[in-house]
N, C-alpha and C positions, 0 to 999 in steps of 0.2 A: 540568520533566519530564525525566527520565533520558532520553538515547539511545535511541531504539526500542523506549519502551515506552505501549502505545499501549488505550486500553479496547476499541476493536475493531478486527478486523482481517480485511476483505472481501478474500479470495487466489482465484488460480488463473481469474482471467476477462480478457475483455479490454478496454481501456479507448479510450476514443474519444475525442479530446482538441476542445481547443476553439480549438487552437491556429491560425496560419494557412496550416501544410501540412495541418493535419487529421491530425494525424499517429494513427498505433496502436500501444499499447503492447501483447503479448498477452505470458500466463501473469506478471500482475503483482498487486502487491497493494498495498494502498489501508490507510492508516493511519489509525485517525480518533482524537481523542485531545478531550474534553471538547465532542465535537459537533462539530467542527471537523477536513477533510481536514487532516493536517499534514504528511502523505508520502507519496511516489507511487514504487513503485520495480518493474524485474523483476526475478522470483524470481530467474530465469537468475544476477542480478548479486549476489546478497543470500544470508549461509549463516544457514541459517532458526533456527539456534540463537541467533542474534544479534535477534533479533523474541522482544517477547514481548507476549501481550495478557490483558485479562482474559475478552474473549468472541474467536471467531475463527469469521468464517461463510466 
């Protein structure tokens, strides 16, 4: 799979990790790519030309 190209692509919420700060990502989006999360990023950090999907909710 190319760089950041991803079948769907869940943007602009925020994310609750599972981590052990608990930490929060907001205004992020969520890459899923053959059923499968394979990227986690914020928008903040990411130029949205660089994303591409085939569905984006």
């Amino acid at each position: 799979m190319p760089e950041n190209n991803f079948d769907i692509i869940i943007s602009g919420g925020t994310l609750l990790t599972m981590s052990a700060g608990m930490d929060i990502i907001e205004d992020c989006f969520v890459g899923i790519h053959n059923g499968i999360i394979t990227d986690i990023r914020s928008l903040k950090k990411t130029r949205s030309t660089s994303i591409r999907a085939h569905e984006t909710i």
